[in-house]
C-alpha positions in Angstrom: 317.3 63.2 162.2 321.1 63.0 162.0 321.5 65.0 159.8 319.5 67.4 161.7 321.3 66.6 165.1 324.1 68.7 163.7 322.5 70.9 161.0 320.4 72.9 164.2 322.8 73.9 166.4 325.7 74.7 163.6 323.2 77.1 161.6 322.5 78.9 164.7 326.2 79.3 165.5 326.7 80.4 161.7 323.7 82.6 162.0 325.3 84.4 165.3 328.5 84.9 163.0 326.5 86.2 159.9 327.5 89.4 160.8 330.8 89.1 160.9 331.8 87.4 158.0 332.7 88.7 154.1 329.7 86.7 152.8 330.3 86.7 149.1 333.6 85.4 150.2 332.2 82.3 151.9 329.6 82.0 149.5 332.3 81.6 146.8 333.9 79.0 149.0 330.9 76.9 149.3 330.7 77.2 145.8 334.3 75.6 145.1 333.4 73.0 147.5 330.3 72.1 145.9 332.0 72.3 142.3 334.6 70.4 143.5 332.0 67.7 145.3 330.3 67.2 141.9 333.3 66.5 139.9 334.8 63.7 142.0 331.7 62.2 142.1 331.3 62.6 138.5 334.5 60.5 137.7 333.9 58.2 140.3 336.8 59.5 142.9 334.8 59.6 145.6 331.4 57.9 146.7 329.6 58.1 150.2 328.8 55.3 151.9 325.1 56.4 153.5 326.5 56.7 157.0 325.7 58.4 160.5 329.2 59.7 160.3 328.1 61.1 156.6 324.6 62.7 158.1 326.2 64.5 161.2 329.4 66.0 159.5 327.3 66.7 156.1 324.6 68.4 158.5 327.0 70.4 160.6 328.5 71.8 157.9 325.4 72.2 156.1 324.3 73.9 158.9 327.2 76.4 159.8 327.5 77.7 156.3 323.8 77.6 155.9 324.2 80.5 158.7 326.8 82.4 157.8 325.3 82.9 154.2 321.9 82.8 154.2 321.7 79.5 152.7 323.6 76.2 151.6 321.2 74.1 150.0 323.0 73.2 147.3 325.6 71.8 149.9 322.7 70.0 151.8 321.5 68.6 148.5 324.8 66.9 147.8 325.2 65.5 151.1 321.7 63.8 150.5 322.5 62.8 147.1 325.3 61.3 148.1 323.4 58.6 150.1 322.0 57.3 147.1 318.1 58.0 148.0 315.3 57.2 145.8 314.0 60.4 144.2 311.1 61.7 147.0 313.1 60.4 149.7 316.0 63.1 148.6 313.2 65.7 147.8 311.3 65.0 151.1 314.8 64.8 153.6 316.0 68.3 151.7 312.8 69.7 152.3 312.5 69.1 155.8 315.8 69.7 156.8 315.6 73.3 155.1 312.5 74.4 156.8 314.5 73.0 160.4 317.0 74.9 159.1 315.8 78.2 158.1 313.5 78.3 161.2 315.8 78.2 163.9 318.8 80.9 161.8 315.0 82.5 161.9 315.2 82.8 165.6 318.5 83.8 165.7 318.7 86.2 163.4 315.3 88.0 165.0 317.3 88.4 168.1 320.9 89.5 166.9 320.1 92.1 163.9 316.8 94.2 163.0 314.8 92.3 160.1 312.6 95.1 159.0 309.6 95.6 158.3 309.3 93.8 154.9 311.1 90.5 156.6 308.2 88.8 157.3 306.3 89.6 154.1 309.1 88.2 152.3 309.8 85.6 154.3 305.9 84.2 154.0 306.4 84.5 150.0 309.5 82.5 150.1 308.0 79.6 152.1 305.1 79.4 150.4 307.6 79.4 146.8 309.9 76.6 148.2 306.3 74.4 148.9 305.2 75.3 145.6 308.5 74.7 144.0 309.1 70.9 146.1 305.3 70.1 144.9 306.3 70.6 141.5 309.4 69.0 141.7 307.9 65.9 143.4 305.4 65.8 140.0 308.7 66.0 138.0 310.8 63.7 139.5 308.0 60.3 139.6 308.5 60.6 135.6 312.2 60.2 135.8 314.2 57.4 136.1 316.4 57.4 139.4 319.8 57.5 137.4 318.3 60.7 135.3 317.2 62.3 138.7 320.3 62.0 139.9 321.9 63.3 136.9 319.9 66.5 136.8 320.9 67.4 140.1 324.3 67.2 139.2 323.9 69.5 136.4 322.1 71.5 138.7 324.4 71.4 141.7 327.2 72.2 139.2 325.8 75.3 137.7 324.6 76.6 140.9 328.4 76.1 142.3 329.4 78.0 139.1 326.7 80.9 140.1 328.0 81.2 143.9 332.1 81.2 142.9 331.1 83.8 140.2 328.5 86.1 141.7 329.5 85.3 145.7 
């Protein structure tokens, strides 16, 4: 819920700035930060204490990028890793906070910019892909031992960091 107290109101306030931004620009500085997030806490130069103060900064700015491109998951993931949860906590919180997430920018966006007519199509196959996908992960991740899980989603985290600074 802290995480969320934050994460709300900042996507909605990226979302209302979506617009306005260069987004492969932001995008390739979320990318940095995340890339640079993995590394320290790769070699140890940094480690999160599981905090409020953690939750609330990690889910405003979660949240505000979140907005202003589309998505930050990756950036939400770290945050969570970072509080050293067992595997389906991390999978479950993640989950949760990006369907709070994506509905309210949802709202937003419907009022500030036209959606189209294949928004909500594509919007329906997307949920029902990130339920899918979490379902399968959940399967995946009760084989794996905690320090494995949290390995992978380094690797992950890393090459998705790699995607967004290359691609924006």
């Amino acid at each position: 819920m802290l995480f969320l107290s934050a994460a709300i109101p900042f996507s909605m306030l990226g979302a209302l700035s979506f617009a306005s931004l260069p987004t492969a620009l932001v995008a390739r500085i979320v990318g940095v930060a995340i890339l640079l997030f993995v590394i320290l806490k790769a070699t140890g130069m940094i480690a999160f204490k599981p905090s409020r103060r953690v939750l609330v900064i990690g889910g405003g700015v979660t949240g505000l990028l979140s907005g202003l491109v589309g998505s930050a998951g990756p950036l939400g993931a770290a945050v969570f890793l970072s509080l050293g949860l067992p595997p389906l906590a991390y999978v479950a919180s993640d989950a949760v906070a990006s369907i709070v997430m994506h509905s309210a920018k949802t709202i937003v966006y419907g009022a500030t910019i036209d959606l189209g007519p294949t928004f909500w199509p594509l919007a329906i196959a997307m949920g029902l892909a990130m339920i899918v996908g979490t379902w399968a992960g959940c399967l995946l991740i009760k084989r794996l031992p905690v320090e494995r899980f949290r390995q992978l989603v380094m690797v992950l985290l890393a090459l998705i960091a790699t995607e967004m600074i290359v691609m924006g």
